[in-house]
N, CA, C and O atoms as CSV, one atom per row, in Angstrom:
chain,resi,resn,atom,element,x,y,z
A,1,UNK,N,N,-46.314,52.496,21.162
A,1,UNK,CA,C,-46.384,51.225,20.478
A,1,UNK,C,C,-44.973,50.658,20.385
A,1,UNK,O,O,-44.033,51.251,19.857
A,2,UNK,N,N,-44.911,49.345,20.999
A,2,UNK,CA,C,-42.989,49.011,21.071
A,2,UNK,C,C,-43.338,47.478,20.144
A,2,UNK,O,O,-44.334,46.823,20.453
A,3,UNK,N,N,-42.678,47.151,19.335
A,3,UNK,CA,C,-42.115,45.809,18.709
A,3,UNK,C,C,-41.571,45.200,19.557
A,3,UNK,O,O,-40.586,45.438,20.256
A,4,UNK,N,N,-42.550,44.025,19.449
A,4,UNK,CA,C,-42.447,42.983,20.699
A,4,UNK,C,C,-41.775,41.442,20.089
A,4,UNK,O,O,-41.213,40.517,20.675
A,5,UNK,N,N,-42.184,41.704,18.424
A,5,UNK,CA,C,-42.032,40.426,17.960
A,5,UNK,C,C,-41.019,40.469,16.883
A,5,UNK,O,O,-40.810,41.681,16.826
A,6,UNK,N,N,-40.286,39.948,16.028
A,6,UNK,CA,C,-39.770,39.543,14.853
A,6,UNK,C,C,-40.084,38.331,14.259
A,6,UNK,O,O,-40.091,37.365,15.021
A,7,UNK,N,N,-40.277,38.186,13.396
A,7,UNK,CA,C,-39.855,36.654,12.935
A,7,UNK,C,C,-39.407,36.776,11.273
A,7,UNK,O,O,-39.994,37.632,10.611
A,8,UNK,N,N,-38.679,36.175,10.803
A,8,UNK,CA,C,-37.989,36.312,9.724
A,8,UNK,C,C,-38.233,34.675,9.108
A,8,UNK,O,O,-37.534,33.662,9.101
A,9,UNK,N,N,-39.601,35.013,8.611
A,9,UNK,CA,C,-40.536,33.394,7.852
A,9,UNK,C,C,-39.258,32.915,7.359
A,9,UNK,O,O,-38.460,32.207,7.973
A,10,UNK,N,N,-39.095,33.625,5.558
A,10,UNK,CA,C,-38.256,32.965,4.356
A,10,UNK,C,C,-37.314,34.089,4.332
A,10,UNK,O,O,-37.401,35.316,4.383
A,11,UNK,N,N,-36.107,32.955,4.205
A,11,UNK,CA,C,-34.709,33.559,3.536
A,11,UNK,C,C,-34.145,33.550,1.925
A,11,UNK,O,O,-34.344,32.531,1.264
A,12,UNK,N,N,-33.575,34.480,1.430
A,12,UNK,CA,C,-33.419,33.598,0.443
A,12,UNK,C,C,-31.932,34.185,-0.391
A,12,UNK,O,O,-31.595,35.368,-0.446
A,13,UNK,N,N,-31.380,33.322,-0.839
A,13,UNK,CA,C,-30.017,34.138,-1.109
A,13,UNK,C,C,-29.770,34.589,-2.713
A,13,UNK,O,O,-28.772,35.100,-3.222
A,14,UNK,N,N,-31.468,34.086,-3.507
A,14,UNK,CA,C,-31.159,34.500,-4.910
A,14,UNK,C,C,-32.133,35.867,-4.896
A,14,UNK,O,O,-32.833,36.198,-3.938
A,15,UNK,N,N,-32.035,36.515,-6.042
A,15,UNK,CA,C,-32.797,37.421,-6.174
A,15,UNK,C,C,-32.804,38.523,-5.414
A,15,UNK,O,O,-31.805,38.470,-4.696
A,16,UNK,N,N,-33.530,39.664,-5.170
A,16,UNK,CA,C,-33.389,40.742,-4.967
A,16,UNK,C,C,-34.526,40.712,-3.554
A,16,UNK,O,O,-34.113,41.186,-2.496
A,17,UNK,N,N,-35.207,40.436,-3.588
A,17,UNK,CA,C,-35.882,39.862,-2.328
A,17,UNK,C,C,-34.981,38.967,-1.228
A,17,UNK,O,O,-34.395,37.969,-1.647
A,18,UNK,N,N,-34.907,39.259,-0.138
A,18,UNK,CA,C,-33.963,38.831,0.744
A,18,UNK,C,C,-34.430,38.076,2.144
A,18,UNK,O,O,-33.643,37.436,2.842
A,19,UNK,N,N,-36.530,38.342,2.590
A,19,UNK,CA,C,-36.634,37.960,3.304
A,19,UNK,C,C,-38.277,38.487,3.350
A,19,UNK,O,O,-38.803,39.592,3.222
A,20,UNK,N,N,-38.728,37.286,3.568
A,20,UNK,CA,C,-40.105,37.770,4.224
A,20,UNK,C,C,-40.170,37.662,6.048
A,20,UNK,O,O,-39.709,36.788,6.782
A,21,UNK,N,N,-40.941,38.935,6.389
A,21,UNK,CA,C,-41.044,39.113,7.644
A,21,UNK,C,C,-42.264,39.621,8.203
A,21,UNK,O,O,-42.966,40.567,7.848
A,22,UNK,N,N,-42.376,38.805,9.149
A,22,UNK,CA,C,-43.807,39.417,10.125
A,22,UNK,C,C,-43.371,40.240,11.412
A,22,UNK,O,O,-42.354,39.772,11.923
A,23,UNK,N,N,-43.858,41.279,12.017
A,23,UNK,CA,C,-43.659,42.197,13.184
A,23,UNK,C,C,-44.795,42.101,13.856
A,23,UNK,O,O,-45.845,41.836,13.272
A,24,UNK,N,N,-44.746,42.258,14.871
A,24,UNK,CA,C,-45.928,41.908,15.933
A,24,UNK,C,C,-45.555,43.422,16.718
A,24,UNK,O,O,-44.386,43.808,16.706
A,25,UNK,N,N,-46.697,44.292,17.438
A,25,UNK,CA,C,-46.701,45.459,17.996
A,25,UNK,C,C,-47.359,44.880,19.565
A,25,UNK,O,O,-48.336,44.147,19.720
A,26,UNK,N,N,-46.468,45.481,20.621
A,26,UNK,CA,C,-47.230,45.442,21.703
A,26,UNK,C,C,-48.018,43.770,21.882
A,26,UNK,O,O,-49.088,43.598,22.466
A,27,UNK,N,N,-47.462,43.028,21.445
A,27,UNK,CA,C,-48.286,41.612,21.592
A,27,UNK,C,C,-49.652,41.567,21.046
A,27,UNK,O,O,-50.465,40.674,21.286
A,28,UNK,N,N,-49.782,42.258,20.540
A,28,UNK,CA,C,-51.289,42.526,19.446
A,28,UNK,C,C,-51.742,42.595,18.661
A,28,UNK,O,O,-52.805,42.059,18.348
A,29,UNK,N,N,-50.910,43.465,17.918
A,29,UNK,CA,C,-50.943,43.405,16.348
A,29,UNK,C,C,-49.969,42.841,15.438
A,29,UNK,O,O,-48.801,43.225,15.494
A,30,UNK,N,N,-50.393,41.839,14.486
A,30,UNK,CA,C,-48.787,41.658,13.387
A,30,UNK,C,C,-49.060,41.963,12.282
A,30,UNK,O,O,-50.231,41.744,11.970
A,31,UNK,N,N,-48.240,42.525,11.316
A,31,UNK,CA,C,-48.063,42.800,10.093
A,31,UNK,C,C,-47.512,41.592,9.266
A,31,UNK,O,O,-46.282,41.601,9.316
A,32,UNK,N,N,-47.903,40.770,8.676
A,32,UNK,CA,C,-47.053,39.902,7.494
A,32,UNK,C,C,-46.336,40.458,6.569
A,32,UNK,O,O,-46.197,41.681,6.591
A,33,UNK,N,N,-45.928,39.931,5.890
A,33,UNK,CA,C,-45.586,39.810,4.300
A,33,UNK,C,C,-44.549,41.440,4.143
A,33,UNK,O,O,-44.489,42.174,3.157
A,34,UNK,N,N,-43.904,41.587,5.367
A,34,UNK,CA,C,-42.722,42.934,4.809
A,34,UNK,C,C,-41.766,42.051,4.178
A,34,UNK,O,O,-41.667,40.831,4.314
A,35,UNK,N,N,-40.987,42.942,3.377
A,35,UNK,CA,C,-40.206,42.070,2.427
A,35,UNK,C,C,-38.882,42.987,2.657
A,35,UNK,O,O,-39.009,44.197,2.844
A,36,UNK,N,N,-37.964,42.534,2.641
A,36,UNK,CA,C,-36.503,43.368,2.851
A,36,UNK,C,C,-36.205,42.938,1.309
A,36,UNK,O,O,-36.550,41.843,0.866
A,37,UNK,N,N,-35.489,43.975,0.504
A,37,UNK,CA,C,-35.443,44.071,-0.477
A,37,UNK,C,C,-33.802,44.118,-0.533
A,37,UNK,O,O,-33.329,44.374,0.574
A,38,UNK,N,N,-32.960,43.955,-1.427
A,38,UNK,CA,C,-31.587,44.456,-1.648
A,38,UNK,C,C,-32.022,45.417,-3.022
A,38,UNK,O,O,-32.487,44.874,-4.024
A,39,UNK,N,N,-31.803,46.968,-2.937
A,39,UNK,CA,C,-32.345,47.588,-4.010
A,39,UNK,C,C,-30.448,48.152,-4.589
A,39,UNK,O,O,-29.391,47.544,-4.417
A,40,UNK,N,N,-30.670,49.322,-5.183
A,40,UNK,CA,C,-29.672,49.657,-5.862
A,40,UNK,C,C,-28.389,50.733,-4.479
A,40,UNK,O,O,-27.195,51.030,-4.518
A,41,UNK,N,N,-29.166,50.901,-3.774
A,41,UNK,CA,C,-28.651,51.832,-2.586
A,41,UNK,C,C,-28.547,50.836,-1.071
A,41,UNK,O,O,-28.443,51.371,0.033
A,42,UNK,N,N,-28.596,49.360,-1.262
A,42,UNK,CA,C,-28.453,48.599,-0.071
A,42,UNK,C,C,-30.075,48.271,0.314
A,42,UNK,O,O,-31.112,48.711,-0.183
A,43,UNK,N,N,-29.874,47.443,1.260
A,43,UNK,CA,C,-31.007,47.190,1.794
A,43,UNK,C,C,-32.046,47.930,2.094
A,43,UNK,O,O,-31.834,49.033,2.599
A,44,UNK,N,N,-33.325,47.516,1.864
A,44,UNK,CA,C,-34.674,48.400,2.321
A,44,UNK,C,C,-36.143,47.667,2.516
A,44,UNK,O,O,-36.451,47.034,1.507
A,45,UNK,N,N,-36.897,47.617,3.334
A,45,UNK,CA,C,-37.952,47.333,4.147
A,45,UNK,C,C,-39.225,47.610,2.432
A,45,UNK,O,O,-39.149,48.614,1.724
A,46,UNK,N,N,-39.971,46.739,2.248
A,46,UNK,CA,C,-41.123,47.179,1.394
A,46,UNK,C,C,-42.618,46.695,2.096
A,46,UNK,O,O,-42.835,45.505,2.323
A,47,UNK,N,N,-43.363,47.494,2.330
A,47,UNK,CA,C,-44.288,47.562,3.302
A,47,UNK,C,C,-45.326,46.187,2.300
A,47,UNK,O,O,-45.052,45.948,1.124
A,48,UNK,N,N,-46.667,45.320,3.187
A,48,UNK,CA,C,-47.345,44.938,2.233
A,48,UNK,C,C,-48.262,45.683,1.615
A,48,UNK,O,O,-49.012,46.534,2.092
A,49,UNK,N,N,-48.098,45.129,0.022
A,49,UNK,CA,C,-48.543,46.039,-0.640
A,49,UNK,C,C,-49.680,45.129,-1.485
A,49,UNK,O,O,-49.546,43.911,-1.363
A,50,UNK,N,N,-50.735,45.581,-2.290
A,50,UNK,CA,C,-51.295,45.020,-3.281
A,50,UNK,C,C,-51.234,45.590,-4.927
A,50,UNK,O,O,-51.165,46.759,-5.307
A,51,UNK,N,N,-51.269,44.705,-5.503
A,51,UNK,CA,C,-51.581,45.820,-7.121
A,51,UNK,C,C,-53.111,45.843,-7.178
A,51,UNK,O,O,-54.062,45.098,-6.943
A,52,UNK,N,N,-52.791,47.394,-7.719
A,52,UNK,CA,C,-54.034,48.092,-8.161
A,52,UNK,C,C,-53.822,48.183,-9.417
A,52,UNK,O,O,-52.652,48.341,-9.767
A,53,UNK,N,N,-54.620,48.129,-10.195
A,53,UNK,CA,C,-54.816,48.230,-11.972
A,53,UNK,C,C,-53.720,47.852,-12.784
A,53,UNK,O,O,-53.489,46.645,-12.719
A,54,UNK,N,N,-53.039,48.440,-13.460
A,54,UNK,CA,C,-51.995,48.178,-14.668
A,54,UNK,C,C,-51.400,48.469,-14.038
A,54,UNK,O,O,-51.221,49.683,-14.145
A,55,UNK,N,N,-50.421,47.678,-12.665
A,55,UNK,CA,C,-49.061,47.565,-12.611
A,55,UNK,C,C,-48.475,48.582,-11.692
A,55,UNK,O,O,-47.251,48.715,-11.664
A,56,UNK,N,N,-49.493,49.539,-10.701
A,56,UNK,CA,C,-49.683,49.993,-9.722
A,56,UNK,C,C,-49.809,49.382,-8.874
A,56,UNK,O,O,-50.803,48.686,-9.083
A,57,UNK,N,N,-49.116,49.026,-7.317
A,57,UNK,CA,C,-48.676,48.678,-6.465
A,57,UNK,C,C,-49.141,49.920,-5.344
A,57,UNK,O,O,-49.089,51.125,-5.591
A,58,UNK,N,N,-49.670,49.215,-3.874
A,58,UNK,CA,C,-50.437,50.339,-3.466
A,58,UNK,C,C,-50.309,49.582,-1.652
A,58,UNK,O,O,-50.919,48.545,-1.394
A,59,UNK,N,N,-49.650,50.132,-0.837
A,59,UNK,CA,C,-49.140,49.868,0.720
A,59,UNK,C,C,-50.755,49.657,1.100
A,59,UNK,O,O,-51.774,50.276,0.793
A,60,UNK,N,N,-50.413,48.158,2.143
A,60,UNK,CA,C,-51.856,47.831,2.435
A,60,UNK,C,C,-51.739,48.613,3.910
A,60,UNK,O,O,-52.628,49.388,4.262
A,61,UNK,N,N,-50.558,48.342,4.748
A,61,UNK,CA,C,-50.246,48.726,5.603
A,61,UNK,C,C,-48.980,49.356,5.798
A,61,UNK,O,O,-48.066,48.563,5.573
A,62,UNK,N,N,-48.562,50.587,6.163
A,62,UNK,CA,C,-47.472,51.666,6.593
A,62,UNK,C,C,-47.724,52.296,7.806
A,62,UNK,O,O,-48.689,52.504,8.542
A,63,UNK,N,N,-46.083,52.618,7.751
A,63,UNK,CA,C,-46.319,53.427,9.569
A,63,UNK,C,C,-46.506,54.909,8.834
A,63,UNK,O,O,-46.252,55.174,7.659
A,64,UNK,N,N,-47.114,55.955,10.040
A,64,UNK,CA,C,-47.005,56.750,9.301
A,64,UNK,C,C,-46.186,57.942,9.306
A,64,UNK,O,O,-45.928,58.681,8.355
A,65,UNK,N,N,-45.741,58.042,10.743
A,65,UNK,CA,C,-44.262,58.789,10.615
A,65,UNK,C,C,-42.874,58.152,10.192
A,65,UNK,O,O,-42.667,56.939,10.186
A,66,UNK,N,N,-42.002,59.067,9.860
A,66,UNK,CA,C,-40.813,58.085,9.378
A,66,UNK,C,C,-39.902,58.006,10.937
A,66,UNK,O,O,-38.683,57.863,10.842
A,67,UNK,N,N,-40.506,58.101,12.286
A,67,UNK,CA,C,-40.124,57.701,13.419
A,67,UNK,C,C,-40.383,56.798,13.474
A,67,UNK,O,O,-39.471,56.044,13.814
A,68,UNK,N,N,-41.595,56.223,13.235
A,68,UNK,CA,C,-42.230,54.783,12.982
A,68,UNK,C,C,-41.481,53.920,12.234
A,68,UNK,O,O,-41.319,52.789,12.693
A,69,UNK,N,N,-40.978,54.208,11.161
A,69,UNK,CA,C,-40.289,53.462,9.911
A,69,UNK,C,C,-39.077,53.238,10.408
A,69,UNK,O,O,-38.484,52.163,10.314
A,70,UNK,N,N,-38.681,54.182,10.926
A,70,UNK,CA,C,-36.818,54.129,11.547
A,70,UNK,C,C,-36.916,52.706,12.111
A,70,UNK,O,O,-36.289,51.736,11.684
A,71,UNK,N,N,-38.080,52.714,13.469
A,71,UNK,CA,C,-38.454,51.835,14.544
A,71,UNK,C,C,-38.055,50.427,14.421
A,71,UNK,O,O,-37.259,49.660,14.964
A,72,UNK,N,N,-38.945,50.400,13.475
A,72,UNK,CA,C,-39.505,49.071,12.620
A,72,UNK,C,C,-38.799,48.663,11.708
A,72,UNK,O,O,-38.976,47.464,11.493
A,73,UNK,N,N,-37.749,49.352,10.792
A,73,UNK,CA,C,-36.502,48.920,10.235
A,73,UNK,C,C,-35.449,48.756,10.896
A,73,UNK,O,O,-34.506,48.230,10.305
A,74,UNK,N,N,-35.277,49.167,12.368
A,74,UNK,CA,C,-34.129,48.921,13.224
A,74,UNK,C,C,-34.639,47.759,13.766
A,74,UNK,O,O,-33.610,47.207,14.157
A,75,UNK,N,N,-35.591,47.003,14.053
A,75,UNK,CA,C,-35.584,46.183,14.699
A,75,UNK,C,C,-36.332,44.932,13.733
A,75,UNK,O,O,-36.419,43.804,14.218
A,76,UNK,N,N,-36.749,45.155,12.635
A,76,UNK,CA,C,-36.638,44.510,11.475
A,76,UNK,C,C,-34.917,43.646,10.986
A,76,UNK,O,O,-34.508,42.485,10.980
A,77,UNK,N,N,-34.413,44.833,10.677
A,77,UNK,CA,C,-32.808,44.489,10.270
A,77,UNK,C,C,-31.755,44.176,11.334
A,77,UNK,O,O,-30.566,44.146,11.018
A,78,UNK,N,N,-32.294,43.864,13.002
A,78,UNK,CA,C,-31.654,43.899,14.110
A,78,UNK,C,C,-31.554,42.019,13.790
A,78,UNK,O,O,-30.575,41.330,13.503
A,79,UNK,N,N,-32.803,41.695,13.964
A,79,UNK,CA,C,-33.540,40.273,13.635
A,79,UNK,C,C,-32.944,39.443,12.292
A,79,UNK,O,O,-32.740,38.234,12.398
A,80,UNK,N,N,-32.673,40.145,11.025
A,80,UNK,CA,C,-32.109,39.816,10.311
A,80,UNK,C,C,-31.011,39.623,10.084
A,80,UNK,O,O,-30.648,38.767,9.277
A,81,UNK,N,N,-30.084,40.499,10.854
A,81,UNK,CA,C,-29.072,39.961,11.198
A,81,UNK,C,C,-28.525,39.179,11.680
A,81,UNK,O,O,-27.515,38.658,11.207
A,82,UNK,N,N,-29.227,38.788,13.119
A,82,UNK,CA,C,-28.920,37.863,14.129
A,82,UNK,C,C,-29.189,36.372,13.134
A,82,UNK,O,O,-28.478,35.369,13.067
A,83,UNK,N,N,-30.236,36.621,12.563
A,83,UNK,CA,C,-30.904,35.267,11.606
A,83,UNK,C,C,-29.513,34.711,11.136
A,83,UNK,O,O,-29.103,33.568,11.335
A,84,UNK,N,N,-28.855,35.730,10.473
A,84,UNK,CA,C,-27.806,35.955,9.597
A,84,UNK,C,C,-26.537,34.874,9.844
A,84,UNK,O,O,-26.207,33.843,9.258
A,85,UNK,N,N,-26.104,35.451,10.750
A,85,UNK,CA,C,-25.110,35.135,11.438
A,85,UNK,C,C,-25.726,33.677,12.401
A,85,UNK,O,O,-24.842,32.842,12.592
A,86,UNK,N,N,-26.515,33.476,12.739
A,86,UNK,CA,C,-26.741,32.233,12.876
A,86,UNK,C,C,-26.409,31.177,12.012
A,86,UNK,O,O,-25.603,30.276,12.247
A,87,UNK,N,N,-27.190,31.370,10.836
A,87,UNK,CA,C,-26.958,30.485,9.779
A,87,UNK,C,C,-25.489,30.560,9.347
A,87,UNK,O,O,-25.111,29.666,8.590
A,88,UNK,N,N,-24.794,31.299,9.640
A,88,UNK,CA,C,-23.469,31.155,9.247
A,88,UNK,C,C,-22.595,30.331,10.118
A,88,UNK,O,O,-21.713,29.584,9.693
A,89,UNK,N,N,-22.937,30.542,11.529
A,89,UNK,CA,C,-22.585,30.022,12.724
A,89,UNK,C,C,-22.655,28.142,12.472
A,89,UNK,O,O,-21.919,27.319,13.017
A,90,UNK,N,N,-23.645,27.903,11.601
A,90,UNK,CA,C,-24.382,26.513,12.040
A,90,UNK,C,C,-23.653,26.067,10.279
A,90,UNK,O,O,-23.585,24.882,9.954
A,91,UNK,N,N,-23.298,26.896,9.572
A,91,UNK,CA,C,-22.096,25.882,8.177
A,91,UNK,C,C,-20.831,26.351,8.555
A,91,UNK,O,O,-20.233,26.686,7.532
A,92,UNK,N,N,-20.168,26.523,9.532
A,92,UNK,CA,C,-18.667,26.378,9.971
A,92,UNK,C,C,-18.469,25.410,10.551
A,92,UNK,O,O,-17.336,25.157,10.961
């Protein structure tokens, strides 16, 4: 299964949320709504999730090896970068 797609919907420079993102697999499948987070240890990928009951939060979709996760955060945060530096490129 190879990541074929990125797209990096919303940016945002307040808050702790940093980006919503969709991944597309093999031209077939996409995942919405991953969220790159800025947590207390740097950046990190939060899978979509739903709440379940009182305030339980529960992955609708995950990879399930952390070979998978590496994958998909390297080429998650590859995309975000480039985003990055674009937008920086285009206020100089």
């Amino acid at each position: 299964m190879n990541v074929t797609d990125v797209r990096i919907r919303k940016l945002s420079d307040e808050g702790k949320m940093k980006a919503v993102v969709s991944i597309t697999f093999d031209n077939e499948f996409v995942v919405h709504d991953i969220k790159i987070i800025d947590g207390q240890n740097g950046l990190f990928i939060a899978m979509p999730s739903r709440k379940m009951g009182e305030g339980d939060f529960r992955d609708i979709a995950h990879p399930l090896t952390s070979e998978t996760r590496n994958k998909i955060r390297a080429a998650i945060f590859d995309e975000y970068e480039k985003t990055l530096n674009e937008m920086t490129d285009k206020t100089e």
